[in-house]
C-alpha positions as CSV (number, residue, x, y, z in Angstrom):
1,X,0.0,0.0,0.0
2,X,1.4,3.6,-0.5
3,X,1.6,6.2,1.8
4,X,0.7,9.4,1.0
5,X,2.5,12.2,3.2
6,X,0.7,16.0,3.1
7,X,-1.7,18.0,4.7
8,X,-5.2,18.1,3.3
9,X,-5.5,21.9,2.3
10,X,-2.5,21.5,-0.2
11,X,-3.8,22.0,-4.0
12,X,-0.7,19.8,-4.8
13,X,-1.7,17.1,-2.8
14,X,-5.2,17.5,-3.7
15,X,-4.3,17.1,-7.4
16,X,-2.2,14.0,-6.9
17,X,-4.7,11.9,-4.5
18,X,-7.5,12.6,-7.1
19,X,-5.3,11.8,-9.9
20,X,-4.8,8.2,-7.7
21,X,-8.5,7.8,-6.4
22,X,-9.6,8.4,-10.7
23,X,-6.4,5.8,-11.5
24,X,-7.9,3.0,-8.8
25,X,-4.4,3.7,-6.6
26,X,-4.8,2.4,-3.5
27,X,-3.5,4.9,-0.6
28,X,-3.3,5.6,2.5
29,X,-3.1,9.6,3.5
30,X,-0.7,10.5,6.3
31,X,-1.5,14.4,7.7
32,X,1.6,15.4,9.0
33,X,-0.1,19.0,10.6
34,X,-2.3,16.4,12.5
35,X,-0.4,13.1,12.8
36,X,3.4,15.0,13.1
37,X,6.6,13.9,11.1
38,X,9.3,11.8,13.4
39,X,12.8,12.9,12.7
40,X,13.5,9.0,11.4
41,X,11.0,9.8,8.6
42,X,13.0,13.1,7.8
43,X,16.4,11.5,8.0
44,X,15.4,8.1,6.0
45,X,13.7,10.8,3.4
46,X,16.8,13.2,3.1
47,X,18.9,9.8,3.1
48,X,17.1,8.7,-0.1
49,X,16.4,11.9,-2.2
50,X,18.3,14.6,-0.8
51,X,17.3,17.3,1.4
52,X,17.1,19.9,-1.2
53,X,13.6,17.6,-2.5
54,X,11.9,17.7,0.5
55,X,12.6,21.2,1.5
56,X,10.2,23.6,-0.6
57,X,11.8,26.2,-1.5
58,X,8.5,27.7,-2.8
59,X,6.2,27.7,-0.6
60,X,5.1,30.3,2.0
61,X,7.1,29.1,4.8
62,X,10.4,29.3,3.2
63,X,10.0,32.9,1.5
64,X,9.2,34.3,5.1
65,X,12.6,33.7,5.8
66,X,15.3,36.5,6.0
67,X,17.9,35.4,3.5
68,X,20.4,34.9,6.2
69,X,17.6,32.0,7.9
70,X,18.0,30.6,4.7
71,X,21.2,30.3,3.9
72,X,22.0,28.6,7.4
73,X,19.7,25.5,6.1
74,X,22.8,24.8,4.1
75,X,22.7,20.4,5.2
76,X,20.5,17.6,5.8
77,X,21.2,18.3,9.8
78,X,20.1,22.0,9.9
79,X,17.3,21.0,7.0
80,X,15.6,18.0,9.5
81,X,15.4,20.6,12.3
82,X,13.8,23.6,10.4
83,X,11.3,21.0,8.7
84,X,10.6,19.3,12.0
85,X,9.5,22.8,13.7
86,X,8.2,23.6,10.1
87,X,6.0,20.6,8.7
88,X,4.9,23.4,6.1
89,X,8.0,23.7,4.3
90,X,8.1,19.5,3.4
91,X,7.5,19.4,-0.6
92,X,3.7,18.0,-1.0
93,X,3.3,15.1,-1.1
94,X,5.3,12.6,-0.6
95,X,4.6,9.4,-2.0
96,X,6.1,6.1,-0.2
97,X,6.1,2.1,-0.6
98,X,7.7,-0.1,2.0
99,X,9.5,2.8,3.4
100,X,11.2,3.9,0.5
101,X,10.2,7.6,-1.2
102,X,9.1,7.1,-5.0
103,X,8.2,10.6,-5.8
104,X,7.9,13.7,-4.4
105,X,5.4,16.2,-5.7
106,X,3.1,16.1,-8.5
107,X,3.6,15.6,-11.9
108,X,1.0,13.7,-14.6
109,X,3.3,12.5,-16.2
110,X,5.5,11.1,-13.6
111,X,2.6,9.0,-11.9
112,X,1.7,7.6,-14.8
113,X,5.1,5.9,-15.5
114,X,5.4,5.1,-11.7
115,X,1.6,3.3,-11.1
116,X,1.4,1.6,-14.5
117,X,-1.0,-1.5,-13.9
């Protein structure tokens, strides 16, 4: 079963669990404002894709910081800390299987290739 990792008042997140509930995707949704994010998720997710992913960069959250806020998120250490006081600033959503991220975001055409029946 995939995991679905967002909060439900994301227009990403909206677009990409429609575009799974329309393609018969099973999921399960995981509200991180509600359920919280443990720093193992964060670690095995910057681990596997890169902190720079699952940071997002445009988003609210991130563009209220002064430029020198941001440039101190400069590694996955200083990136798990900001995104575990900021849940906001995770990229939406992201999509796991057995514990192991396969995308992050939405794109069409990027689920398609990844959920072919």
């Amino acid at each position: 079963m995939y995991i679905v990792y967002g909060i439900p008042n994301c227009d990403t997140l909206k677009k990409a669990t429609a575009w799974m509930q329309k393609h018969k995707i099973p999921f399960q949704f995981h509200d991180y404002k509600k359920l919280g994010i443990s720093k193992a998720k964060l670690i095995q997710w910057c681990g596997q894709v890169g902190w720079e992913i699952i940071l997002n960069k445009k988003g609210t959250t991130w563009r209220k910081l002064t430029p020198e806020e941001q440039a101190a998120i400069k590694n996955d250490k200083n990136a798990i800390k900001f995104l575990l006081e900021n849940t906001s600033a995770i990229k939406r959503p992201v999509v796991e299987e057995d514990d192991k991220v396969l995308v992050v975001g939405f794109e069409e055409v990027t689920y398609q290739s990844l959920f072919k029946r």
